[in-house]
C-alpha positions, -999 to 999 in steps of 0.1 A, spaced: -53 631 60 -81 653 47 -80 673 14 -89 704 10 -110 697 -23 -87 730 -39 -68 703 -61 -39 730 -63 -9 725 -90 9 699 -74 -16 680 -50 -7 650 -37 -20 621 -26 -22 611 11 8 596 26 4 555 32 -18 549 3 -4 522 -27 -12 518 -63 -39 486 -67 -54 492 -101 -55 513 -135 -73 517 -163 -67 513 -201 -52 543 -219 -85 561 -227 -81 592 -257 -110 613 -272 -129 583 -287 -126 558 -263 -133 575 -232 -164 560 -213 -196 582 -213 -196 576 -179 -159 592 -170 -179 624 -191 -204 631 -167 -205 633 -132 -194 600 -109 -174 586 -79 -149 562 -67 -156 544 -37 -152 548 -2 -114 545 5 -104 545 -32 -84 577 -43 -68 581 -79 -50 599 -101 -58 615 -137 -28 607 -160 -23 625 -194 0 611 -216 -6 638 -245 -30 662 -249 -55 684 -228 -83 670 -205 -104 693 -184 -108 676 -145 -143 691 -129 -147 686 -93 -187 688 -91 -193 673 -59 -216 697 -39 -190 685 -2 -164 705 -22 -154 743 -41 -156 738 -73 -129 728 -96 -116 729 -127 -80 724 -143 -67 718 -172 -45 684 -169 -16 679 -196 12 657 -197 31 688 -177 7 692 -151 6 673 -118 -19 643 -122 -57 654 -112 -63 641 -74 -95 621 -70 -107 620 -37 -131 591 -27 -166 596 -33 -162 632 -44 -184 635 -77 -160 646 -106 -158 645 -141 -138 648 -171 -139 667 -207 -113 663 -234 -102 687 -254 -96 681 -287 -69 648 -292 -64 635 -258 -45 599 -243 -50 595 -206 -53 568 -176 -65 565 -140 -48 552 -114 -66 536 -88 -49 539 -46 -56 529 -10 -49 527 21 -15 502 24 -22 471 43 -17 472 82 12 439 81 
């Protein structure tokens, strides 16, 4: 199912696709400088921005899309990241936060 690239309160991921990974819970000082500045998933690898407490900003930057930016907070809906679409994040101020990694389920 194509996205839209609007990342709209309350996107979703694409129906069929499973949890298979997730990162460390990342906060202000830990995040990677890579996560800061603009970067990918891979081809069939979606994922969702998870804030636990605090604010980070989600930019899509990815030239296929419009751009994007939204605030995520532990009230939000998770920040949808589609494969391959550059993106990055900035926090703001004290921040704990995860990705989790999906794909496609496995055809039985």
């Amino acid at each position: 199912m194509p996205h839209d690239g609007q990342l709209a309160e309350g996107a979703a991921l694409p129906a069929g696709l499973r949890p298979y990974s997730r990162t460390a819970v990342f906060t202000q000082d830990t995040v990677p400088a890579a996560l800061l500045k603009a970067h990918h998933t891979k081809d069939g690898a979606w994922a969702l921005i998870r804030v636990l407490e605090g604010e980070l900003i989600y930019r899509v930057t990815d030239p296929r899309r419009s751009a994007v930016q939204r605030v995520l907070t532990s009230h939000t809906a998770p920040g949808v990241i589609e494969p391959t679409i550059l993106h990055a994040v900035e926090p703001v101020g004290a921040v704990r936060f995860f990705v989790e990694f999906h794909r496609q389920e496995a055809a039985p």
